[in-house]
C-alpha positions in Angstrom: 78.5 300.3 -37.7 76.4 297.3 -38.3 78.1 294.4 -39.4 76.2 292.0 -41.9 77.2 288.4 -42.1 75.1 285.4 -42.3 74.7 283.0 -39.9 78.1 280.5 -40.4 80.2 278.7 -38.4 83.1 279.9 -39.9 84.2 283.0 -41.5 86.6 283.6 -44.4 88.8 286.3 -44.0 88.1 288.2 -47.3 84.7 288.0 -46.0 85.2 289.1 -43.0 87.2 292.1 -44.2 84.2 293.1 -46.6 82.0 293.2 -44.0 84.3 295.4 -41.8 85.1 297.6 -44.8 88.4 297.0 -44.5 91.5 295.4 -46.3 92.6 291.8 -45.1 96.1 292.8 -44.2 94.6 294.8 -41.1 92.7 292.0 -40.1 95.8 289.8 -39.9 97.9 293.1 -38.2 95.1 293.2 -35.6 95.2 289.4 -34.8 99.1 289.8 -34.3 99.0 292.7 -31.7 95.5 291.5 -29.8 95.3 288.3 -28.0 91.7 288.4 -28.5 91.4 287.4 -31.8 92.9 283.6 -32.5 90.7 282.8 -35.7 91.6 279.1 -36.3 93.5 278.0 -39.5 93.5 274.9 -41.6 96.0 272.7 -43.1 96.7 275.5 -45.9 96.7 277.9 -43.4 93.9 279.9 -44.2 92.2 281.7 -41.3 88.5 280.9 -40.2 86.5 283.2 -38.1 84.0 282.0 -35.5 81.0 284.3 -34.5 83.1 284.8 -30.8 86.2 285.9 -33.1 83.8 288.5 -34.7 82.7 289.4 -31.6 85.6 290.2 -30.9 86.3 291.7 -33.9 83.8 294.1 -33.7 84.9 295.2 -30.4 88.2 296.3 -31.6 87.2 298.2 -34.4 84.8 299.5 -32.6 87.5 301.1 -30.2 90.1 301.8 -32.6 88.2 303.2 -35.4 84.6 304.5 -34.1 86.1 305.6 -30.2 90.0 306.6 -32.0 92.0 304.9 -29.3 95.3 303.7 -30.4 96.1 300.3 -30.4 98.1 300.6 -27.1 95.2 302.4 -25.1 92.9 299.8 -26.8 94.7 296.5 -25.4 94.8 298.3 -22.2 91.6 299.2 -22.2 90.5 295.6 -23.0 92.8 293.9 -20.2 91.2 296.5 -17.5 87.6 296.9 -18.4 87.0 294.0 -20.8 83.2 293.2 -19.0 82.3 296.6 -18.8 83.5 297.6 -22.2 81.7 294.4 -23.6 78.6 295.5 -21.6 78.5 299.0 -23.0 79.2 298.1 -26.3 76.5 295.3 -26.4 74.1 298.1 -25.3 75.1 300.1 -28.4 74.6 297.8 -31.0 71.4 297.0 -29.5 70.4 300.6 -29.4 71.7 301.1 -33.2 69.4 297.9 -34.5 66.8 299.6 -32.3 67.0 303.4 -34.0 67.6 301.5 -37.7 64.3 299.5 -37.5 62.6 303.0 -36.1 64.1 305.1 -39.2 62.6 302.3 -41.7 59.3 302.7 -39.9 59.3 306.2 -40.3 60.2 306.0 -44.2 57.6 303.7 -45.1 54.9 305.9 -43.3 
């Protein structure tokens, strides 16, 4: 899944939920159970997403809904292999940007 935001410092959470395709309530659920995600919040209390948050983010949907871990195997699976699991999943997106710029090539021949 490719995740389209534009370049911010901060992140609403509605938008961050669009991008995701999700609803915000499982945003907030997921920044409850993983210690990952600490978006900040202002005086209203109103959380703000940093590009490292959706990082983040990305990682744990990426586990939980593309890989179907539960949430328990995914916060174990963090603590244990959280440099190789960043690594591997770095080289996917990669390799996904990579294969969506190929098939545009190959509609516009």
């Amino acid at each position: 899944m490719h995740i389209d935001l534009p370049e911010k410092l901060y992140y609403g959470i509605g938008e961050v939920a669009e991008a995701f395709g999700v609803n915000t309530s499982l945003i907030r659920f997921w920044e409850k159970e993983f210690d990952a995600l600490k978006p900040k919040k202002n005086a209203k209390g109103n959380r703000k997403f940093t590009p490292q948050d959706i990082k983040n983010l990305e990682l744990i949907f990426h586990l939980v809904k593309e890989r179907g871990f539960t949430l328990e195997g995914a916060k174990i699976h963090l603590k244990e292999n959280k440099q190789k699991t960043l690594d591997r999943f770095e080289i996917i997106r990669k390799l996904e940007s990579v294969k969506a710029e190929l098939l545009k090539i190959k509609e516009q021949l």
